[in-house]
DRENDO-1510 file (C-alpha; in Angstrom, 1 decimal, always signed):
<recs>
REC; n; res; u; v; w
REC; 1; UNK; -9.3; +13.2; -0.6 .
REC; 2; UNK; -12.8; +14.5; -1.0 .
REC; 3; UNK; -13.7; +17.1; -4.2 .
REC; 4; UNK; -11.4; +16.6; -6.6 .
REC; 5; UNK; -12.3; +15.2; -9.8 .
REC; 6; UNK; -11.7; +16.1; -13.8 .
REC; 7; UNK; -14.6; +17.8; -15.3 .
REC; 8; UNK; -14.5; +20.3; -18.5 .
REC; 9; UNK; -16.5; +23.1; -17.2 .
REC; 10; UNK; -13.7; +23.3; -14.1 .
REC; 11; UNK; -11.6; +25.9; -14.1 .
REC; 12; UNK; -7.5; +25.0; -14.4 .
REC; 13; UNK; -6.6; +26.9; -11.6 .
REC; 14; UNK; -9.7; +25.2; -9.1 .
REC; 15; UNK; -8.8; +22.2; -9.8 .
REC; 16; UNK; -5.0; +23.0; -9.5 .
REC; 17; UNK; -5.5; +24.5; -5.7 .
REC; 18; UNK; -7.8; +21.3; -5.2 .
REC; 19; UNK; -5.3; +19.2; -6.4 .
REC; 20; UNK; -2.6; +21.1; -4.0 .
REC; 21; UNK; -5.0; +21.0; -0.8 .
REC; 22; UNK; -5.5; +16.9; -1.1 .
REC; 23; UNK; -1.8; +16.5; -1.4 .
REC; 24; UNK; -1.1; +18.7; +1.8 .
REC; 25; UNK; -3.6; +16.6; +3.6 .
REC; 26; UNK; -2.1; +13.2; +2.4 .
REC; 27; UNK; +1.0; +14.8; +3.6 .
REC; 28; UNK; -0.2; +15.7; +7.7 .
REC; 29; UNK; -1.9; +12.9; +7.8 .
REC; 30; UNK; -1.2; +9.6; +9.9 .
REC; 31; UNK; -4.0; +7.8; +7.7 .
REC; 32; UNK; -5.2; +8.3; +4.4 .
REC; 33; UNK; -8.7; +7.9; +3.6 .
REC; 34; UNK; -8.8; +7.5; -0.8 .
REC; 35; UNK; -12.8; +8.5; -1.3 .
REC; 36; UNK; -13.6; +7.5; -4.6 .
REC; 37; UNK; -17.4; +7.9; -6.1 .
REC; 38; UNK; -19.3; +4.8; -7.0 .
REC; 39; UNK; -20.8; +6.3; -10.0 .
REC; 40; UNK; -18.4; +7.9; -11.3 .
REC; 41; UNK; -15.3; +5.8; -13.4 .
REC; 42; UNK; -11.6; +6.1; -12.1 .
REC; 43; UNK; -9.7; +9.3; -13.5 .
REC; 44; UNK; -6.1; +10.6; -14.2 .
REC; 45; UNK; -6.5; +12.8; -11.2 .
REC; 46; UNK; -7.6; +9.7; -9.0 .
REC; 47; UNK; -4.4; +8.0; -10.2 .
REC; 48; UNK; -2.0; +11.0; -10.0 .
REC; 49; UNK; -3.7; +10.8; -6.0 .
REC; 50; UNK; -3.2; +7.4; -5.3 .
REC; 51; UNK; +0.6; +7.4; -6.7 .
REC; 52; UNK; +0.6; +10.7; -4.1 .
REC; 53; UNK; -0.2; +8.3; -1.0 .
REC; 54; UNK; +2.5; +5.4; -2.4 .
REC; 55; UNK; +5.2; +8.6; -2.8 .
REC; 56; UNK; +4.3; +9.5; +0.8 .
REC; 57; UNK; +4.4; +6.0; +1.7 .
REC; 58; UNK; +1.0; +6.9; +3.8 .
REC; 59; UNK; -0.9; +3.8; +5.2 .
REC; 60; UNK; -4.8; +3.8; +3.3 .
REC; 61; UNK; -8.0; +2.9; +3.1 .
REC; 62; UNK; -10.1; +3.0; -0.1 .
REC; 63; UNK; -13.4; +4.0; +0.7 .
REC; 64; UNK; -16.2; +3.8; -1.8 .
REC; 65; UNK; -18.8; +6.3; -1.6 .
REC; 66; UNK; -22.5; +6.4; -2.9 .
REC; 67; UNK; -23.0; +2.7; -2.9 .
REC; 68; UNK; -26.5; +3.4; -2.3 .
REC; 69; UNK; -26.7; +3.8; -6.3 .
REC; 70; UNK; -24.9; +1.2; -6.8 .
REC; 71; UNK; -25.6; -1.0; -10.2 .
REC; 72; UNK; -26.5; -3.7; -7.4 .
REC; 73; UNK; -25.2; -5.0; -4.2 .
REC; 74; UNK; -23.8; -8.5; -4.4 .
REC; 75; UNK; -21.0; -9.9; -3.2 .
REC; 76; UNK; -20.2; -11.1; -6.6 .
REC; 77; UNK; -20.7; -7.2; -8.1 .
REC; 78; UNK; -18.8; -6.0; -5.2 .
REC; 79; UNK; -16.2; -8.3; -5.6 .
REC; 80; UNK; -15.5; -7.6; -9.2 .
REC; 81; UNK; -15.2; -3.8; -8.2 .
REC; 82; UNK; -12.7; -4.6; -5.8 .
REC; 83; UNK; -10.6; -5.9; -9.0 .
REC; 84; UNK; -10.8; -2.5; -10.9 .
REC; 85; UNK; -10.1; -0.7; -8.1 .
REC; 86; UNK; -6.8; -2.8; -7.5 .
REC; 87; UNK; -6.1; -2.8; -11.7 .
REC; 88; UNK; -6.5; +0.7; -11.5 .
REC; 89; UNK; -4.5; +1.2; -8.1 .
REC; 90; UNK; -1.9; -1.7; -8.5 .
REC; 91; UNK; +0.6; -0.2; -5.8 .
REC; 92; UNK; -2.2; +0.1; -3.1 .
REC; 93; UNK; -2.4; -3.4; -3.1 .
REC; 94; UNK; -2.3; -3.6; +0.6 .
REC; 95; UNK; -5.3; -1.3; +1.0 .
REC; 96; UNK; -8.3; -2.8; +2.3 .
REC; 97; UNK; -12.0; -1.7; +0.4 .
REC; 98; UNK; -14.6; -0.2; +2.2 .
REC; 99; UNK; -18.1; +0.1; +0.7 .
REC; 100; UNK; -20.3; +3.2; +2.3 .
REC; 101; UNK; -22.9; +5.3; +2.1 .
REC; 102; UNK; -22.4; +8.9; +3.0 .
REC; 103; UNK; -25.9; +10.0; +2.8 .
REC; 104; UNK; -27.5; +7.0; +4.1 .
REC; 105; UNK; -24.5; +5.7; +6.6 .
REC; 106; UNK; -24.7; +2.2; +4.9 .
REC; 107; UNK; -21.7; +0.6; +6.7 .
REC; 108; UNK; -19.9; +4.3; +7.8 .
REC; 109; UNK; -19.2; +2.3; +11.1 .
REC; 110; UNK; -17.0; +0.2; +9.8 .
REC; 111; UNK; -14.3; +3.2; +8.8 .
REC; 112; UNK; -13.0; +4.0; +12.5 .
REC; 113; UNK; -12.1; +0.2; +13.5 .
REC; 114; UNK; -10.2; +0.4; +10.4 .
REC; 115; UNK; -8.5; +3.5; +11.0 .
REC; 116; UNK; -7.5; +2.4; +14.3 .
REC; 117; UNK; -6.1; -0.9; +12.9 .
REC; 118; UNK; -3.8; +0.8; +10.2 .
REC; 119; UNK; -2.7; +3.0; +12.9 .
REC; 120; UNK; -1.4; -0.1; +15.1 .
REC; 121; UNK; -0.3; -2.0; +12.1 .
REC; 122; UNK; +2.4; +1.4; +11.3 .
REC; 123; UNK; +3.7; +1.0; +14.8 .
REC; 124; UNK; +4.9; -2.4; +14.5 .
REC; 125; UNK; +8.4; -3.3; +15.2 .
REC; 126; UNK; +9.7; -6.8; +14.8 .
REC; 127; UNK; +12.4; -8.3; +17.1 .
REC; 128; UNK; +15.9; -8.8; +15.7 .
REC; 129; UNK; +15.5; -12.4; +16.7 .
REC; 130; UNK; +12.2; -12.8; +15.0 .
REC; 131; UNK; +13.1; -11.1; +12.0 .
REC; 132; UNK; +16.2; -13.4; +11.3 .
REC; 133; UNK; +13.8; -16.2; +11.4 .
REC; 134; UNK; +11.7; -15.1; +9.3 .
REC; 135; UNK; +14.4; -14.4; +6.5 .
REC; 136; UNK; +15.8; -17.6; +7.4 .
REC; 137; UNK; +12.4; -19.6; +6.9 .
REC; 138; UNK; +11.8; -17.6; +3.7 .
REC; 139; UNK; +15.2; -18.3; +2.0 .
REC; 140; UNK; +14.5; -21.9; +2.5 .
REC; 141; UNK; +10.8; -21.9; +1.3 .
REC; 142; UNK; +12.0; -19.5; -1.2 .
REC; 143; UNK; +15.0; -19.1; -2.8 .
REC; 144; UNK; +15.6; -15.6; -4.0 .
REC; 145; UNK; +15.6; -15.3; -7.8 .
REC; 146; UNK; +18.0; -13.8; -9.9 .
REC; 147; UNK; +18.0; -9.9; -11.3 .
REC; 148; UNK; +20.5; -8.5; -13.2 .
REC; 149; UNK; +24.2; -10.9; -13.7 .
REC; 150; UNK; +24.7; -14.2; -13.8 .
REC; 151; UNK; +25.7; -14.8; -10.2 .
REC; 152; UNK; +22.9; -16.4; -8.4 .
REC; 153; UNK; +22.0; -13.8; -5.1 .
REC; 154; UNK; +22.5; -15.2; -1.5 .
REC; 155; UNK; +20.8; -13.2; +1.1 .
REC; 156; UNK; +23.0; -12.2; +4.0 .
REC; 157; UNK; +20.2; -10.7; +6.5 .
REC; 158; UNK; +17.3; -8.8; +7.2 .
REC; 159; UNK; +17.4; -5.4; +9.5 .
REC; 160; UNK; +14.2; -3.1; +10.5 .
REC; 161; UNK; +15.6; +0.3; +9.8 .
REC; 162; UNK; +11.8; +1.9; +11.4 .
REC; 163; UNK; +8.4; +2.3; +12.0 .
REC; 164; UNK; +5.6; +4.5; +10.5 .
REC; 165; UNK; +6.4; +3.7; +8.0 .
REC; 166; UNK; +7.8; +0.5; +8.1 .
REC; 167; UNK; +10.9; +0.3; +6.8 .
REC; 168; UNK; +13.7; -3.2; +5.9 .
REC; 169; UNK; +16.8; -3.9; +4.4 .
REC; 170; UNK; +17.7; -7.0; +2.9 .
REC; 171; UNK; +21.4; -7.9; +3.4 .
REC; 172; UNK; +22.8; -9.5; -0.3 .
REC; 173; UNK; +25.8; -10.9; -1.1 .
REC; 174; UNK; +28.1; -8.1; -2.8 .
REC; 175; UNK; +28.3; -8.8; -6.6 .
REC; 176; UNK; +25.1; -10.3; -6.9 .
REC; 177; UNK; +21.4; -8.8; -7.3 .
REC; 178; UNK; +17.7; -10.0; -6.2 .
REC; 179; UNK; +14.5; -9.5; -8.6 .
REC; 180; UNK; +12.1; -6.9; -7.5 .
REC; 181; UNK; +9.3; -10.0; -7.6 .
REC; 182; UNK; +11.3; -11.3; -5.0 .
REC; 183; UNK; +11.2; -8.3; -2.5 .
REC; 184; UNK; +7.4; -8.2; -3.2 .
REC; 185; UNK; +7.7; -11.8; -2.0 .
REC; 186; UNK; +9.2; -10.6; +1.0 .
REC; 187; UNK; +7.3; -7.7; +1.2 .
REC; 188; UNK; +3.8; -9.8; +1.0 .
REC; 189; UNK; +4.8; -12.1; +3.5 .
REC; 190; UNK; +5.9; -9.8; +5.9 .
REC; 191; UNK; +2.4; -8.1; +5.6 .
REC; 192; UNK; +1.1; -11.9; +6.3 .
REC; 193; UNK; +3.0; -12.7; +9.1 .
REC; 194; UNK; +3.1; -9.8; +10.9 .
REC; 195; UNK; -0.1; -7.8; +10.5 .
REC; 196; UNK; +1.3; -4.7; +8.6 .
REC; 197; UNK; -2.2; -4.1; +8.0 .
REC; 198; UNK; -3.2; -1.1; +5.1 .
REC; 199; UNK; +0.6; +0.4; +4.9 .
REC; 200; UNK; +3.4; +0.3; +3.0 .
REC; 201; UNK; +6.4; -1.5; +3.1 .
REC; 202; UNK; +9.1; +0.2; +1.8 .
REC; 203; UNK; +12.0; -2.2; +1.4 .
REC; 204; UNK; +15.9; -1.5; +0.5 .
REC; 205; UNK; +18.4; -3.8; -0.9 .
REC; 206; UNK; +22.2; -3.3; +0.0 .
REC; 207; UNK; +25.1; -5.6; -1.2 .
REC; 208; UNK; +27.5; -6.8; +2.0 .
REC; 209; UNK; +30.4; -8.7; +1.6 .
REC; 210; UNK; +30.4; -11.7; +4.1 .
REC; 211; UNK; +32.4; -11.4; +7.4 .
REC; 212; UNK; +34.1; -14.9; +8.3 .
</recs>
């Protein structure tokens, strides 16, 4: 997602066609690689980029380039980066941060290990077996919370619908609904358990009624 960036003296129509090339290549590719200058603060066209990778549910990995002139290079400053880049980019959460050096190849090496991980981690499919354990030993440590109605929600199951992405749906109890924070619960611990390493999750609610 090199070469795009907001700047006054660019024309409209370059940075429109710029704009249109980096969302082609989010679209054709298996991983996405977010390059974001170190010098340079966080922009609208950034943002309207990173919600492109979410929409395309695309796994990703935030590099950021020209650290050699960085402010400094602690952990503490790198650290606190880490947290703009995530306040800035709240739904690429699950990214992992990679701090390089284009010109001077500080830490380039470490890209390609984690392309190959996010590739694996797309490609994961969880037994049916496994996965109604897992919901089961959720439920318990967890009980879902309440969205909208009164009725408190009772989750049924959970089903893999895919891979790359990954893709569930939770099974509730017809008439009642589940908070979103909940299915980020899920969500989180899913990515925990199972390595879903630097993609998303997308996750879908349906309403069953009970089969006795």
């Amino acid at each position: 997602t090199a070469g795009v960036r907001k700047k006054k003296q660019v024309h409209d129509s370059i940075e429109f066609y710029s704009m249109a090339r980096a969302e082609r290549s989010i679209r054709r590719a298996d991983v996405v690689l977010f390059l974001i200058d170190a010098t340079l603060k966080v922009s609208e066209v950034d943002k309207k980029l990173g919600d492109y990778i979410i929409s395309e549910n695309k796994p990703c990995i935030i590099v950021i380039n020209k650290w050699d002139l960085a402010e400094e290079n602690t952990d503490e400053f790198r650290n606190n980066v880490k947290k703009d880049i995530y306040a800035n980019f709240p739904h690429l959460h699950f990214a992992p941060i990679v701090f390089v050096s284009a010109k001077t190849d500080y830490r380039t090496h470490q890209i390609f290990p984690l392309i190959k991980q996010a590739w694996k981690g797309r490609q994961i499919v969880i037994e049916e077996e496994v996965l109604k354990d897992f919901i089961k030993r959720m439920v318990k440590k967890h009980l879902p919370t309440r969205g909208m109605g009164v009725r408190h929600p009772k989750i049924l199951g959970m089903t893999q619908l895919g891979y790359n992405p990954p893709m569930f749906e939770i099974q509730v109890k017809a008439g009642t609904s589940v908070h979103i924070s909940y299915v980020h619960f899920i969500e989180n611990r899913l990515r925990e358990e199972f390595g879903f390493f630097a993609s998303p999750i997308v996750m879908k609610l349906s309403k069953l009624k009970r089969i006795t």
